[in-house]
N, C-alpha and C positions, 0 to 999 in steps of 0.2 A: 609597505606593499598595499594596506588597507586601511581603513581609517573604522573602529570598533563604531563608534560613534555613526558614522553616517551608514552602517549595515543593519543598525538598533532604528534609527528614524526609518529608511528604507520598508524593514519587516513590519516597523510598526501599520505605516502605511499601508501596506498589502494587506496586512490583516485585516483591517478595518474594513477595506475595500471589500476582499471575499467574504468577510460577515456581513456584509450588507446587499451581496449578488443574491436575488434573488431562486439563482438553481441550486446557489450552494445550502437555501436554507432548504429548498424542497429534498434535497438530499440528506439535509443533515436528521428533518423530521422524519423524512422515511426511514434512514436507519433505524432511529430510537423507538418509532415506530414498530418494525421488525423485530427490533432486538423485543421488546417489553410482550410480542406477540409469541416470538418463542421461549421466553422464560415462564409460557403457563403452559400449561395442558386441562384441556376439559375434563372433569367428569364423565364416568361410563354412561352415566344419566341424564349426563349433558345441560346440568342444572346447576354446576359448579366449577368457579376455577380455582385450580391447586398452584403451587408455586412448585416450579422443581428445584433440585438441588444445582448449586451450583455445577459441578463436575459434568453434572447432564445437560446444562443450559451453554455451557461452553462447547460442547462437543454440536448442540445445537445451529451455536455461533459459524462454526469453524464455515460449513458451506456457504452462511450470509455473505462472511468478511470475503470468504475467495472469489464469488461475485460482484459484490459489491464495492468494494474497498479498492483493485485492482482498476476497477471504469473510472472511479471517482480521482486517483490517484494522477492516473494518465491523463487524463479527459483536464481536469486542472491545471497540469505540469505544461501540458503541450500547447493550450491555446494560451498562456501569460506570455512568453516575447513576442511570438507571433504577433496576438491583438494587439500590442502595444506600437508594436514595429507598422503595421499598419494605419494604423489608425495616428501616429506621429508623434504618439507618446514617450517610444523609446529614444527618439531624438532628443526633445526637449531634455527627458533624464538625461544623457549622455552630456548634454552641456553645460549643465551644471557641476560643479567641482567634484566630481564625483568620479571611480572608474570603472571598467567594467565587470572588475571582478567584487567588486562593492553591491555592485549592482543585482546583479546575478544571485551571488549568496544573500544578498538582503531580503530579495523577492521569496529565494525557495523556501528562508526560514519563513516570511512571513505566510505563505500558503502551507506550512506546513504547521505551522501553530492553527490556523484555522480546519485544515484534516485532522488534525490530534483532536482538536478541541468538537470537532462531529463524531467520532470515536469514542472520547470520552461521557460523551452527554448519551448516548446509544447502550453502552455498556452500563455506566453509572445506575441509569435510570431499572434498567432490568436488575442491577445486583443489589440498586436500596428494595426492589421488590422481594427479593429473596430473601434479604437480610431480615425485612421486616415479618417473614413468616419463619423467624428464627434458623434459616439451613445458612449455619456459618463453619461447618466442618470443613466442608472443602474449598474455601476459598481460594487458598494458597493457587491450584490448577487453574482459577477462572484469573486470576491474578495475571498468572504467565502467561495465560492465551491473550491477556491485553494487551503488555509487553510484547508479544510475537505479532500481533495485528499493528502495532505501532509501526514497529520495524519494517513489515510488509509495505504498509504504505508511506512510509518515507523513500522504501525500494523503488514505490511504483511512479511517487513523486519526481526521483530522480532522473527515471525512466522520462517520463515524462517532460522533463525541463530540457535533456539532452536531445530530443525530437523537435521541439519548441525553437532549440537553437539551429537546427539542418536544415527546418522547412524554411520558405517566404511566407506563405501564406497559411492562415489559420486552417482554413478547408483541409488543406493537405495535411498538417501537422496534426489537428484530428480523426483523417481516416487513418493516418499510419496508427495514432493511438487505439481507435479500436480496434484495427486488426490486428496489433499486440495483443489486445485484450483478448480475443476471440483466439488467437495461437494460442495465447500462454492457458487459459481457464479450458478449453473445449479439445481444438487440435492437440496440447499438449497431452492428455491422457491418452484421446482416441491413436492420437499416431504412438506413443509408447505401447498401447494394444495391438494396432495392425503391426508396427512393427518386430512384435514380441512372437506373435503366431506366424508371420511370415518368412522372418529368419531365425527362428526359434534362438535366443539370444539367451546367454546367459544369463544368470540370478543377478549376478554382480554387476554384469552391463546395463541393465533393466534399471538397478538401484540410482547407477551413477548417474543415468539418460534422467532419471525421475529428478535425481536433486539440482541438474542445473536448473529446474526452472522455480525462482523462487516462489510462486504460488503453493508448489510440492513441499521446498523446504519447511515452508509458515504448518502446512498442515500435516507431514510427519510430526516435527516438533510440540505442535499443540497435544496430539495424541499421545506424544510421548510424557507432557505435564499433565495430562489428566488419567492415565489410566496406566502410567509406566513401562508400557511394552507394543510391540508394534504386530499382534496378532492379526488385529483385524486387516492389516496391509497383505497379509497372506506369505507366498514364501518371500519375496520382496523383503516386507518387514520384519522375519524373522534372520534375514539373512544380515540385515542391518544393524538388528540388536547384538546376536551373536557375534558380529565383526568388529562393533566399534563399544558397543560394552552404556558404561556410565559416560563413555568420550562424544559419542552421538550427538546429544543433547548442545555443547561447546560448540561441535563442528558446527552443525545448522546456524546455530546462532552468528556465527563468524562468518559463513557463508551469507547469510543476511545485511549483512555488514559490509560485505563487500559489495553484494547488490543495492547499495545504496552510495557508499562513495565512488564506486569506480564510476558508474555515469554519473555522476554528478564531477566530480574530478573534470569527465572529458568535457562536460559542456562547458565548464570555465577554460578550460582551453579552448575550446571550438570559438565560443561568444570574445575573446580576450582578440582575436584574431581574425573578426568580422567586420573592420573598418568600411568594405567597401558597401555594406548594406549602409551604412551609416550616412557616408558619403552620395549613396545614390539618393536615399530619402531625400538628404538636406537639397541635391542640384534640381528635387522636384516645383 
């Protein structure tokens, strides 16, 4: 069905590529940036910076990554077939011995080792700070909240490739990506708010409306690795703990998982089944 071989050369390629785009390094330093800005806190005196604790620097994190990670995810995912399809890139690939589901997963791994790897460089750099002012109690929390930010953006990646595959053009495949963005991070709370007060909705409905959106998932979840219970969610989050116990924690995670393969699944169908883009390129 796929040749392992030519999905390894593919990603490597991509990789390279987005490590050398120059918006993806301005992203990448802004992140680590970010992150290293919120793992201190000033002095009352304002003459010193202290390191926090991990537990506190992840809980810090949580609103960067739902911002950030979510733009960077989509915004990457959606203009890669696009630009290439345009610009006559994805032809040339396509004719060579290659097929298009080689194709496809070659790409998303390779952009998706280059998001890991601005993730990792973001996080790292804030947690060798904290290590080195010796707060290694809680690590085990800032740990998980990595792993959950991973997940998130492999999510948002997927999102993103499966947009990439429906538009023609990059323009369009990018505003769909931001006004995902802008629903899932913004309209997604404010409409589960108006929605809440306006047909005054149950505890449970609230819950369930909250968890399809995976941005919610990533940051119930994270809450729940660092501080083990979901008060500050309010009755929302109490209703969630009391409901699903220690099982919570699995589901989110599972549901994460499926925001990552199931668009990603469709665009290899969508992309598998897209001959006549192919063909129109070539008769240009």
């Amino acid at each position: 069905m796929f040749d392992v071989a030519n999905i390894r050369a593919l990603a490597g390629k991509e990789l390279r590529d987005a490590l050398r785009n120059r918006w993806f390094i301005v992203f990448t330093l802004a992140f680590a940036g970010l992150a290293l800005a919120l793992s201190a806190l000033m002095q009352p005196n304002g003459l010193q910076v202290r390191a926090m604790s991990f537990s506190r620097t992840a809980a810090s994190l949580i609103n960067l990554v739902l911002l950030f990670v979510p733009l960077i995810g989509l915004t990457l995912g959606s203009a890669n077939l696009t630009g290439d399809r345009e610009t006559g890139a994805l032809v040339y690939l396509l004719a060579q011995p290659v097929n298009r589901i080689e194709v496809l997963i070659g790409k998303y791994l390779g952009v998706a080792g280059a998001l890991l790897s601005t993730l990792t460089l973001g996080f790292g750099a804030a947690g060798v700070v904290l290590a080195l002012q010796g707060s290694v109690q809680d690590a085990g929390g800032y740990l998980l909240t990595v792993l959950l930010a991973y997940l998130l953006a492999l999510a948002m990646l997927s999102l993103g490739f499966l947009m990439s595959t429906l538009a023609r053009k990059t323009a369009a495949a990018l505003g769909g990506a931001l006004f995902l963005w802008l629903f899932l991070v913004f309209i997604g709370d404010l409409g589960i708010m108006g929605t809440t007060i306006s047909m005054r909705l149950p505890i449970q409905t609230i819950f369930l409306i909250a968890v399809l959106n995976p941005l919610q998932m990533f940051k119930i979840a994270s809450i729940l690795t660092i501080q083990a219970n979901l008060e500050v969610l309010g009755p929302a989050g109490l209703y969630a703990t009391d409901q699903f116990g220690a099982l919570l924690l699995p589901l989110l995670l599972m549901g994460l998982l499926i925001w990552i393969f199931l668009p990603l699944v469709a665009a290899v169908v969508i992309f598998a089944r897209q001959e006549k883009f192919t063909l129109k390129a070539r008769s240009r």
